[in-house]
TISE-787703 format. One record per residue (C-alpha): x, y negated, z; residue in three letters; residue number from 1. Coordinates in Angstrom, 2 decimals, always signed. Each point is the difference from the previous one (the first is absolute). Last residue first. Example, Ala and Ser with C-alpha at 12.3 -4.5 7.8 and 13.67 -1.06 7.14 Angstrom:
% residues 2
+---------+---------+---------+---------+-----+
!       u !       v !       w ! residuo ! num !
+---------+---------+---------+---------+-----+
!  +13.67 !   +1.06 !   +7.14 !     SER !   2 !
!   -1.37 !   +3.44 !   +0.66 !     ALA !   1 !
+---------+---------+---------+---------+-----+
//
This chain:
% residues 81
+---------+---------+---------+---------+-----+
!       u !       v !       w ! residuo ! num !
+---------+---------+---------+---------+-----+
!  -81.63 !   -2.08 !  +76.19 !     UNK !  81 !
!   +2.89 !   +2.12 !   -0.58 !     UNK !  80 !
!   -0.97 !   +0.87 !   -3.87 !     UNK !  79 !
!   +0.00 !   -3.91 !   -0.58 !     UNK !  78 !
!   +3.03 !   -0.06 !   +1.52 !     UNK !  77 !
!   +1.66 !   +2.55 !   -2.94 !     UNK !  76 !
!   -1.38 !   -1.68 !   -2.42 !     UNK !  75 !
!   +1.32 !   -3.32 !   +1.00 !     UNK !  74 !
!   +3.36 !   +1.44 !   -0.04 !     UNK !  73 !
!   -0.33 !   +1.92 !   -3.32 !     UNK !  72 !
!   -1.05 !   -3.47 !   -1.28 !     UNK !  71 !
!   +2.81 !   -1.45 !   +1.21 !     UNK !  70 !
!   +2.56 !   +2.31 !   -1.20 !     UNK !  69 !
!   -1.52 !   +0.01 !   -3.59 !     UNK !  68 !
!   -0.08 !   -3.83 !   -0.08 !     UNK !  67 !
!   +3.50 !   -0.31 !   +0.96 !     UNK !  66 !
!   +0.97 !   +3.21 !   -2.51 !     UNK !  65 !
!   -1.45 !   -1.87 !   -2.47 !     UNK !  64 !
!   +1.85 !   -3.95 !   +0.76 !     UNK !  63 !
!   +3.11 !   +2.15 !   +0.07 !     UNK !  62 !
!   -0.68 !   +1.53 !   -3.33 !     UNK !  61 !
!   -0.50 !   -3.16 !   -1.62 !     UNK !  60 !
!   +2.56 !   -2.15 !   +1.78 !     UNK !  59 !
!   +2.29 !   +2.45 !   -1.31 !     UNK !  58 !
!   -1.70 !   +0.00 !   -3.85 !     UNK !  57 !
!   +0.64 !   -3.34 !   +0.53 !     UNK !  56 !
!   +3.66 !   +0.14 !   +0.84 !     UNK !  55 !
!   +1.02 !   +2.42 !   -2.78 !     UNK !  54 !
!   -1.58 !   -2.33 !   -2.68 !     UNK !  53 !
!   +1.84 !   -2.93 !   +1.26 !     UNK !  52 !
!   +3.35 !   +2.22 !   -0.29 !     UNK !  51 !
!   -0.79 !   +1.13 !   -3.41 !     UNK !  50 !
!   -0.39 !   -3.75 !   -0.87 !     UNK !  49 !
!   +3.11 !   -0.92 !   +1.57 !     UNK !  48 !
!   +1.87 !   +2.87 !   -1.21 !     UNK !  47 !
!   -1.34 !   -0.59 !   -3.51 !     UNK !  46 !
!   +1.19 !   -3.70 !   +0.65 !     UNK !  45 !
!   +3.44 !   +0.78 !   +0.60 !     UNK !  44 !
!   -0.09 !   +2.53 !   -3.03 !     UNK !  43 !
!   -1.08 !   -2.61 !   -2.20 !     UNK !  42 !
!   +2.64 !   -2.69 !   +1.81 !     UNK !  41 !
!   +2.76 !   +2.68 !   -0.30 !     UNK !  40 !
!   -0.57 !   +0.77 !   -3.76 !     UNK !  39 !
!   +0.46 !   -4.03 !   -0.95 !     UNK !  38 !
!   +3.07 !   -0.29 !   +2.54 !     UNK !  37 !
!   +1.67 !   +3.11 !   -1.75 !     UNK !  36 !
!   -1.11 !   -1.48 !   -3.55 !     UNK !  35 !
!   +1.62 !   -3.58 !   +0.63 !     UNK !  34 !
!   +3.06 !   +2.03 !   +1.25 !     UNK !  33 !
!   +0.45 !   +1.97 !   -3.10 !     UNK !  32 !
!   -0.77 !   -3.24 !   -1.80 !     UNK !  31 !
!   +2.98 !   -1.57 !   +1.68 !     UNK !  30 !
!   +2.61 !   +2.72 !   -0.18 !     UNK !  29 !
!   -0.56 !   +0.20 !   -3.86 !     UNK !  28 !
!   -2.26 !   +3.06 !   -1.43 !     UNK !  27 !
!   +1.37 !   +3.08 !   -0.33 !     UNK !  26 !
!   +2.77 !   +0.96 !   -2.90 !     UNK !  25 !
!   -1.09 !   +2.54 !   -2.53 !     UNK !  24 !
!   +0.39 !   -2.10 !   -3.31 !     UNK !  23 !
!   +2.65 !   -2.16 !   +1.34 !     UNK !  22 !
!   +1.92 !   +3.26 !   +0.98 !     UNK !  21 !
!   -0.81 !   +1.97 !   -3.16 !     UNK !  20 !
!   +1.36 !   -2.63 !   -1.95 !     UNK !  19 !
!   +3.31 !   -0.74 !   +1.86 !     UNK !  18 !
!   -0.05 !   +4.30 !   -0.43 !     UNK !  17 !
!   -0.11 !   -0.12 !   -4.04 !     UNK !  16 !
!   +2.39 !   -2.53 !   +0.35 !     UNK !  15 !
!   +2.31 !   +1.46 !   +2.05 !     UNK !  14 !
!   -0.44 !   +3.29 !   -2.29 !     UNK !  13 !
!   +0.83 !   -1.86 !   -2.79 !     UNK !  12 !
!   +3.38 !   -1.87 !   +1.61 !     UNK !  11 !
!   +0.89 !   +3.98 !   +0.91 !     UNK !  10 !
!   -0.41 !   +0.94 !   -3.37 !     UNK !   9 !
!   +1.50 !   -2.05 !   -1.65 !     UNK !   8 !
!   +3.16 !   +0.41 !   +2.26 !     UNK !   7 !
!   -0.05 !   +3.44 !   -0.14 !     UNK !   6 !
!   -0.10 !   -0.83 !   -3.83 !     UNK !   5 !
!   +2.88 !   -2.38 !   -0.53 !     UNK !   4 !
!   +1.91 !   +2.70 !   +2.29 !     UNK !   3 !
!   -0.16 !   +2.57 !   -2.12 !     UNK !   2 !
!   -1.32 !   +3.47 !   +0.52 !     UNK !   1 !
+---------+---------+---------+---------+-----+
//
């Protein structure tokens, strides 16, 4: 092999790969970081909203079992008397 074409070769294949890089590269530091802060907030406020939901379905239960427990206890001194 000569050396004129190892070294064609080698300036092709950087090329071929400079391409390939700019092609395949990810986005620049500050979009990246723009998206990260974007898909934080969503998920922030699906937590929040999850997190609402969790707490009234709480209050829900609790407020059922209150009512069941006193009505079980008036039942039960209605039977006494």
């Amino acid at each position: 092999m000569k050396s004129g074409e190892f070294i064609g070769g080698l300036l092709v294949g950087a090329l071929v790969g400079a391409v390939l890089g700019l092609l395949f590269a990810p986005e620049a530091g500050e979009e990246i970081r723009q998206r990260i802060k974007e898909r934080a907030g969503d998920y922030k406020e699906r937590a929040a909203s999850a997190g609402s939901e969790w707490v009234e379905r709480g209050r829900d239960a609790l407020r059922e079992k209150k009512e069941q427990v006193v009505s079980s206890v008036r039942g039960g001194r209605q039977e006494e008397a």
